[in-house]
N, C-alpha and C positions, 0 to 999 in steps of 0.2 A: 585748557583742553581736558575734558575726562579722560580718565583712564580708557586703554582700550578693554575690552573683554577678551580674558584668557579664548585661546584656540579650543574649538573642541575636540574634546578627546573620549574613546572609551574603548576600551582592550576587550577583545573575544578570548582572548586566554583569560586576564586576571582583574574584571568587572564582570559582578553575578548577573548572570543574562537565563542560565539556566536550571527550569526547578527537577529539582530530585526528591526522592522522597526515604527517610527513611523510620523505618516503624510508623509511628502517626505522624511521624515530626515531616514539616517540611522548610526547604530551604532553597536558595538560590545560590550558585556557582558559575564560574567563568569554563573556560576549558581545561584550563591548566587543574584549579583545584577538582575540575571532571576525575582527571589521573588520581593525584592526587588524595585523593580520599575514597576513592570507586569503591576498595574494599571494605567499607563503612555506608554506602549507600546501597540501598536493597533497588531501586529500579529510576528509572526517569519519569516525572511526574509532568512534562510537556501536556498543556491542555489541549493541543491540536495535534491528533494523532498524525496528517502528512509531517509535521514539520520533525516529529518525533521520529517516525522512519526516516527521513530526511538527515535528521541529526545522526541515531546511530550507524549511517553509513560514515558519518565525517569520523564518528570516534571511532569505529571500528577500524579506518585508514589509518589514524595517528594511531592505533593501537599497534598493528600493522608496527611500526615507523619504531615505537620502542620499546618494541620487542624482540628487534629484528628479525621480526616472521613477515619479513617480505623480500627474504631472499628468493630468487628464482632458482639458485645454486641448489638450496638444499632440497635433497631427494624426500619423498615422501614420508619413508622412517625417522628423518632426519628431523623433518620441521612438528612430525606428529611429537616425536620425543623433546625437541625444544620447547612445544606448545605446553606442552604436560610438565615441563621444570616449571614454569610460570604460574598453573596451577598451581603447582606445591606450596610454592614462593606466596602465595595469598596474597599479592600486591603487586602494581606497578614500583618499578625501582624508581624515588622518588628524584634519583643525581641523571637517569636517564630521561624521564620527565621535563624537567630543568631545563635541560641542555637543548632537549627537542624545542622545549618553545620560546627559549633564546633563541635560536634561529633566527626565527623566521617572521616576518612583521604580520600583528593580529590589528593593528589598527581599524578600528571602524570608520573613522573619518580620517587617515590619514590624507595628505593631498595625493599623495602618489601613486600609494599604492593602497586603498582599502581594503581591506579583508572580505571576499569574496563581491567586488564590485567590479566596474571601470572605469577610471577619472576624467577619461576621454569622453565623457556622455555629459556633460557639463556646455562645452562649447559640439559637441556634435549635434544636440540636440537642440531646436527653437523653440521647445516646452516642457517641462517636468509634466508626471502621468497623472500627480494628483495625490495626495494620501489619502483619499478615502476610495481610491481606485485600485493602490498598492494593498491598502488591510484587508483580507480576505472577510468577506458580511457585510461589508457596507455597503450603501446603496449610493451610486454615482453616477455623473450628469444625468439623464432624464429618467434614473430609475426611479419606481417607487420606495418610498423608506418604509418599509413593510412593519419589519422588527427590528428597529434602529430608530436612534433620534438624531442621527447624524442626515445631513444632506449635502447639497453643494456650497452654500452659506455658510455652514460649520463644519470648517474642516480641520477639527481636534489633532493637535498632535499625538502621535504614541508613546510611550515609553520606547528607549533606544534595544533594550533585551528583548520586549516585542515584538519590535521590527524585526531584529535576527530571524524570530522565528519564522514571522511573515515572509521572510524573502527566501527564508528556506524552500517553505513551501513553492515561491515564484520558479527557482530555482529546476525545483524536480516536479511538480505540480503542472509548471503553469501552461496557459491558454493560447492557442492559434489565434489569430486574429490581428488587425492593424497593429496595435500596440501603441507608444510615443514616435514619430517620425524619428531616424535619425541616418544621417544623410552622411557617407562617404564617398569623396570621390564623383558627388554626383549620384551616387548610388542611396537609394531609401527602399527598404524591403520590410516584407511581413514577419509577426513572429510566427516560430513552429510551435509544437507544445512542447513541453514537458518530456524526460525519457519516462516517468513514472508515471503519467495522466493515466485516469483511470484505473490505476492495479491496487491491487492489495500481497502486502509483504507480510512475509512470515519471518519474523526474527525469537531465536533462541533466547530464551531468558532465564540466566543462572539466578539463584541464591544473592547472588551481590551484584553490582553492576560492571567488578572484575572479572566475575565469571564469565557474566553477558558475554562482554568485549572481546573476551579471547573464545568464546564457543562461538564469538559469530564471525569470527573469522574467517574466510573463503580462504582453500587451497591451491596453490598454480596447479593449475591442471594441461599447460604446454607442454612442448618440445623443450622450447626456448624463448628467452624473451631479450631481443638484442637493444634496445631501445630503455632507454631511462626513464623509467615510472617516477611523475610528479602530481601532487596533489595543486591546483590553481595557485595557492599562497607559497608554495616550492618554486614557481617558475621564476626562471632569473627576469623577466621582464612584464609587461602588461601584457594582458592577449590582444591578439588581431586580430580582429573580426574576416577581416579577407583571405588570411591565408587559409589553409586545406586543414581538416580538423588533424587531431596528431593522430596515431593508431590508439587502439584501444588495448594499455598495460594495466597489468595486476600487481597491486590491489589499486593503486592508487587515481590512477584514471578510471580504471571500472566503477569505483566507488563514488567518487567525486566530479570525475572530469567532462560529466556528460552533458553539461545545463546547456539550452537554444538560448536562454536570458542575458542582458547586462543589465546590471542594476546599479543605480547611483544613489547614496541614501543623502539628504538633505538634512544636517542636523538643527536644533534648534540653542539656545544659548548654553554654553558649556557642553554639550553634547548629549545631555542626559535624557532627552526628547529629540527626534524624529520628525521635520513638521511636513515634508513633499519627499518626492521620489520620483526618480527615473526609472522607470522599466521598457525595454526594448531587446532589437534581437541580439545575437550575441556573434553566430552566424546562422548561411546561407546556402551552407551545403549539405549534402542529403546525411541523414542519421546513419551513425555507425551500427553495425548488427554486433550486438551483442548479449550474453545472456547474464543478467542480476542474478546475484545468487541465494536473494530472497523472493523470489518471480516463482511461480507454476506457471509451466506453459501446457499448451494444449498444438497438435501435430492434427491438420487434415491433408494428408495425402491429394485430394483430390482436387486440392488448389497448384495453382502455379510456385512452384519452388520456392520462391522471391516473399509470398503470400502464406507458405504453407502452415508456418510457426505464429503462432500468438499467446500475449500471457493472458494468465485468468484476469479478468476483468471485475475490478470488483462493485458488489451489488448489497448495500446496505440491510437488502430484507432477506438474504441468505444467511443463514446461520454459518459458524465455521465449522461444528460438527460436518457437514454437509462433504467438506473436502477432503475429510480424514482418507479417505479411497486414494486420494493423489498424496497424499505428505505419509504415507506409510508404507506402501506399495513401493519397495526398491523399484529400477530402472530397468525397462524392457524396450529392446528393438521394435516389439509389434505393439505396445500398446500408445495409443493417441494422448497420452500424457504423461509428463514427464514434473515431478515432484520440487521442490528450492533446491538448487546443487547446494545450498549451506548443509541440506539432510546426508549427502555423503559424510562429510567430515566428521559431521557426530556419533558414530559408533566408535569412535577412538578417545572418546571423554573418559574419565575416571570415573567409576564405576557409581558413586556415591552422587555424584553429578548429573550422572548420566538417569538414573533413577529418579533425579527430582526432578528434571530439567522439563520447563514449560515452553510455549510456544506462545510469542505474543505477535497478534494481529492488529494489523494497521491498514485500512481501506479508504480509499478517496471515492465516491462511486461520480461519474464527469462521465458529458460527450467526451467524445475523440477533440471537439476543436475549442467551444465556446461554456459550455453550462457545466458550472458547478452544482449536485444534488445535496449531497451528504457526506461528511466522514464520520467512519466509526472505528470502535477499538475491540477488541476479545481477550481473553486470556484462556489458554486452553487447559487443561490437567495433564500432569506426566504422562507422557505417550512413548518413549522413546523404546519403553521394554516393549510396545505394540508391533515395532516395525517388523517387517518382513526380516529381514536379519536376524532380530532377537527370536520373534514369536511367529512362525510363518502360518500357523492355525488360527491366530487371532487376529494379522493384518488379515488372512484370508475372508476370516468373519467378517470382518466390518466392513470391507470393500464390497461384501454379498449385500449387506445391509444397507449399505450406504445406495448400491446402484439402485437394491428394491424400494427404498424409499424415492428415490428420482423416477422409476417408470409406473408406480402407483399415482405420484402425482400429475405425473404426465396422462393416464388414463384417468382420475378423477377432473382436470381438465375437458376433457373428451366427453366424457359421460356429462358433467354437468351442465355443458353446452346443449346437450343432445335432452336432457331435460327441461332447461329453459323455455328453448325452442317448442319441441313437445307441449308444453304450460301457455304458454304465450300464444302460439302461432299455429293450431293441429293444421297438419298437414291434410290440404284435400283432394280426393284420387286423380284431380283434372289440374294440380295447381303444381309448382317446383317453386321449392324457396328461392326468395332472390339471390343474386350474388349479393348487393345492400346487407338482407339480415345475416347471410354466413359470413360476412365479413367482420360483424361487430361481435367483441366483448362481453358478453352479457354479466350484471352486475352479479351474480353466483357465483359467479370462477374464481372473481378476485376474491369475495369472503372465505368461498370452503378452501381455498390454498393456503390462505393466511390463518384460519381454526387447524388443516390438517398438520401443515409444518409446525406448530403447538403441540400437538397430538404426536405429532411422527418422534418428535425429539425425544419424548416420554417412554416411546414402544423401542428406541436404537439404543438406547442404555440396557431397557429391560434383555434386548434380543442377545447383547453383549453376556450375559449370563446364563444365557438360556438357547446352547448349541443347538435344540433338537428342536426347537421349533421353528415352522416357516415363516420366512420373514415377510416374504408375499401376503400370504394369509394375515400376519398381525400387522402389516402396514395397510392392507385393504381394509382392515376392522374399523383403522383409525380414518382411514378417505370415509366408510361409511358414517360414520361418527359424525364427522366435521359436518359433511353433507347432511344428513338429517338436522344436528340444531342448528344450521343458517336459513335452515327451508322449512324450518317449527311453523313459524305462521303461516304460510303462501300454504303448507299443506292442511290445516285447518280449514284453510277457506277455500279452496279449490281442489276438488276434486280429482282435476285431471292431473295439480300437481304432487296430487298423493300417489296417484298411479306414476308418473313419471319419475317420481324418487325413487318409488320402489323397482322401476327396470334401472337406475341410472345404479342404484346401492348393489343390485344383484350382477349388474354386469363388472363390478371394478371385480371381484372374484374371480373373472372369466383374463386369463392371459390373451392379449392382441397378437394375432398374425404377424410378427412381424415382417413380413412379406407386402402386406398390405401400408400403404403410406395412409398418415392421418390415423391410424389404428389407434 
């Protein structure tokens, strides 16, 4: 009889699953050497920015965990001044490290217990989902294979560091929809999404990736917290899918404990590959309300209480300059948005820190239930001497800037439609346009938006240096800009759309009624 093949195995602490990056050099690490070396590594080099925000909530938790800045006890001067030894200290304490992930079982294919899985999805479910279902790009059962050579026929295993990533994303990412059946009790239900679907985070980025960790730390911001905070691999048992979710504790369930998913990963021989996958719900009962503290939310009053709060959404073709008005703008009772609660905590940074520190952005742009669009990444420049706290003349600037370049574009929209039309269609004194052509798009809008925010981004640096000039004025300079070379030719040959550029250009000058709707 042959041998049997060794069990598979592979450790989310100490198998490199994770790339980092430091100088030019790049390298792969598990989580443990994450700790372990952070002080040495300048940032995470994850090629898929969800799975990247994804991950830095998990280390930020274990960072949490040994440091012991997740005490609820300690008062706010308390954890700020512990926060700050740690600092000093330039390193995770490598005997506290250690000890942490002795603990706790990292296994990825354990039977028991996986490291952020369920073993129960094995016999609950009558099908695995597929691995070219579970990789995020690929194209599966009757999609087209666009940009892929993958199909239903070849279904490539992944590498098992990969998949982590992959399921990260499933995790905080993922999609409404049927999912793999899996049947308790009789009971078989839909998946929810994701608590991150569609947002985009704003995470702190020191100098190292120990600085990271501990500037992205979230502070308790309760009463009290009477209930035991565990991260999913903390829990003394597997999760239930049927019982009632737990309450939502700091840091470690805010951070972690939020996924609708169970996932079962499928290894391939010795574990080093990944060949199928289970993914399905996790539970069944409605979302906890709470607020990320790398999330911008946005406040309308004029919705139903329950509806009134949502976070920014985010959108691939938006610049991040664009949000500076909300991440620097301290917290107001009356204003309709509200900045990452991580931006509290950092005016308590050391000073040296606090001066270099950048903001790195992580966007998934998705419907609410099924379509993936795009993710993307940013890095922003020190901003933090900008905030309202440090600098209140210069968040003031650029909040002026920021809104005049949003209602410039909002009336070069306006205009250019009103041009279009104009060029296309003159109106004649016995005729009303249909609702049909005011309904549509005309192909103008979407070019001069996409030349002007080119243009705008060029004029919101310059206007940064340049207090006394109107910012109205030099962001309309640029709507006219854009708008004249997307309409170079149509105004060459058409007369009428020479005349209609020139009222569309003269009118972005002219401030809208705001009284008037559509203005």
């Amino acid at each position: 009889m042959p041998p049997l093949p060794p069990p598979a195995s592979f450790s989310a602490a100490d198998d490199p699953w994770i790339d980092v990056r430091t100088g030019h050099c790049y390298d792969l690490v598990g989580l443990r050497g994450l700790f372990l070396r952070a002080h040495t590594i300048d940032d995470l080099a994850i090629p898929h920015p969800p799975a990247a925000s994804a991950l830095l909530r998990i280390a930020v938790a274990i960072a949490a965990r040994i440091t012991a800045l997740d005490d609820p006890e300690l008062s706010a001067s308390q954890w700020t001044a512990l926060r700050r030894r740690y600092f000093d200290r330039g390193r995770f304490d490598p005997d506290a490290v250690n000890s942490y992930f002795d603990q706790h079982r990292w296994g990825v294919f354990d039977p028991a217990r996986p490291w952020l899985q369920d073993s129960a999805l094995s016999s609950q479910c009558d099908r695995t989902t597929g691995i070219n279902a579970f990789v995020p790009g690929r194209p599966a059962g009757n999609n087209l294979a666009w940009f892929s050579s993958h199909h239903h026929h070849t279904a490539e295993p992944v590498p098992t560091g990969q998949a982590l990533q992959h399921m990260l994303i499933h995790h905080y990412y993922g999609r409404a929809g049927a999912g793999t059946p899996r049947t308790i009790d009789t009971t078989s239900k839909k998946l929810t999404s994701g608590p991150l679907r569609s947002s985009v985070s704003f995470h702190p980025l020191g100098r190292t990736l120990h600085e990271t960790l501990l500037a992205g730390l979230p502070k308790f911001d309760g009463d009290e917290q009477l209930l035991a905070d565990r991260c999913p691999w903390e829990e003394a048992g597997p999760p239930d899918p049927l019982a009632p979710p737990h309450p939502v504790t700091w840091p470690g369930r805010l951070l972690t404990g939020l996924s609708r998913y169970a996932v079962l990963l499928v290894p391939g021989d010795g574990g080093a590959t990944v060949t199928d996958a289970y993914v399905t719900w996790a539970t069944q009962h409605d979302k906890l309300t709470t607020t990320d503290p790398y999330l911008a939310y946005r406040f309308d009053r004029e919705k139903p209480v329950e509806r009134r709060r949502s976070f920014h959404r985010a959108d691939a073709a938006r610049a991040w300059w664009r949000e500076l008005d909300t991440l620097l703008l301290s917290p107001d009772e009356h204003s309709t948005r509200r900045r990452p609660a991580i931006f509290d905590t950092l005016n308590d940074l050391p000073v040296p820190l606090r001066r270099s520190l950048r903001i790195r952005v992580h966007g998934f742009e998705q419907d609410g239930k099924t379509v993936d669009r795009q993710w993307y990444t940013a890095l922003t420049p020190p901003l933090l001497n900008w905030t309202q706290e440090h600098d209140p003349h210069k968040a003031q600037r650029i909040a002026e800037c920021c809104q005049e370049a949003e209602r410039v574009a909002q009336r070069l929209a306006t205009v250019t439609k009103q041009a279009w039309d104009a060029t296309t269609s003159p109106p004649r004194p016995d005729t009303k346009p249909s609702k049909s052509n005011r309904s549509k798009t005309p192909a103008w809008v979407g070019k001069a938006a996409a030349r002007y925010w080119v243009l705008a981004e060029t004029v919101f640096w310059r206007l940064l240096d340049e207090s006394d000039t109107p910012a109205h004025t030099a962001f309309a300079d640029a709507a006219a800009t854009a708008l004249r070379e997307i309409t170079k030719t149509a105004r060459i040959q058409h007369k009428s759309a020479a005349r209609a550029i020139a009222v569309a250009a003269r009118d972005l000058y002219c401030r809208p009624n705001p009284s008037r709707k559509g203005a």
